[in-house]
N, C-alpha and C positions, 0 to 999 in steps of 0.2 A: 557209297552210303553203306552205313553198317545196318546189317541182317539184324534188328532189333525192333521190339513197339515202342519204345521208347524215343520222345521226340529230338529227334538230329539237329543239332546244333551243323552247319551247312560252310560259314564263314564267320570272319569277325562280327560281320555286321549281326548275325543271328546272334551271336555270343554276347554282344553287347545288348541286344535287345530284350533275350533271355533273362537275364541280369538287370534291368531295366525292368521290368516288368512284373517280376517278384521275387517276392522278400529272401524267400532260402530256395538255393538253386544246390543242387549235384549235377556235377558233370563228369560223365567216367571217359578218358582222353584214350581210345585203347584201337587194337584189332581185332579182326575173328578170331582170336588164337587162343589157346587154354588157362593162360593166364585170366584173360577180360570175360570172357563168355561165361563162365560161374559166376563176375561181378553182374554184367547185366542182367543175367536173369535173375540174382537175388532186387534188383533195381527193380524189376517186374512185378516182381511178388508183391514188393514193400512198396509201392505206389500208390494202390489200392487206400491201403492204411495211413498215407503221411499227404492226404488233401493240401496239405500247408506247405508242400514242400515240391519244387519243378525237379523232376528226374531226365535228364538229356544224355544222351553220346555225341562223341565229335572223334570222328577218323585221324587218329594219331599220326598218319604221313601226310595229311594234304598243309598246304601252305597256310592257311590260319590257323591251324592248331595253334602255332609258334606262340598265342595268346596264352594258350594253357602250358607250352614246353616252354617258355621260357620265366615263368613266371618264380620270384625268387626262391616260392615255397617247394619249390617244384625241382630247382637245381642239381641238389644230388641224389635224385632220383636215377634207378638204374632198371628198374624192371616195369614191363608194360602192368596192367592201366596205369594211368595217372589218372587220379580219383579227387576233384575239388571240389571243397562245400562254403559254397557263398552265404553268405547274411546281409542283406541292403546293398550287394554287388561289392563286398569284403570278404577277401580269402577269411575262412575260421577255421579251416583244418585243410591238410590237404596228406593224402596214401598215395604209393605206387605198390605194383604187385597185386596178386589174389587176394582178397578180403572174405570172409565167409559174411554169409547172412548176418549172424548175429554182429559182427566186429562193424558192420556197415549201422547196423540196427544202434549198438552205443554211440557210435557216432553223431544217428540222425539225433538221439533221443539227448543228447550233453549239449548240441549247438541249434536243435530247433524245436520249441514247443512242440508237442502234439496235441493237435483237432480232437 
């Protein structure tokens, strides 16, 4: 489980549930490593502020990630996180790599209302 507050997406089943359950989902697909650990904690900050929006991680080596690694948006991706923003459990955008705060912030603010 990743060193995060943010809620763990665990397996598929969580993944589909998450997604299931509401409307705009981020899920950052990453490790402890320097690349993802700036994402999540801007994930932290900006949680607070986006009530409309599920913020989760999900351990990029365990075997259901494959949900997030393999997904078409996701293919030529090359550097950890894989960062995916669902809308009614539809890809609407999806990053690999470091994201700063604000780059995360356009994103939420282009594909999901704010509360």
């Amino acid at each position: 489980m990743l060193r995060t507050n943010l809620t763990h997406v665990l397996s598929k089943e969580d993944h589909a549930k998450v997604l299931q359950e509401n409307e705009n989902v981020m899920i950052c697909c990453g490790r402890m490593g320097p690349m993802c650990i700036p994402v999540y904690e801007s994930m932290e900050e900006l949680e607070p502020e986006y009530s409309n929006v599920k913020f989760a991680d999900m351990e990029f080596d365990s075997a259901d990630a494959a949900v997030i690694r393999n997904l078409p948006e996701c293919r030529s991706f090359q550097g950890l996180p894989f960062v995916v923003y669902y809308k009614n459990g539809k890809v609407v955008k999806a990053t690999s790599s470091i994201q700063s705060k604000e780059q995360i912030t356009e994103i939420l603010d282009q594909n999901f209302k704010k509360n």
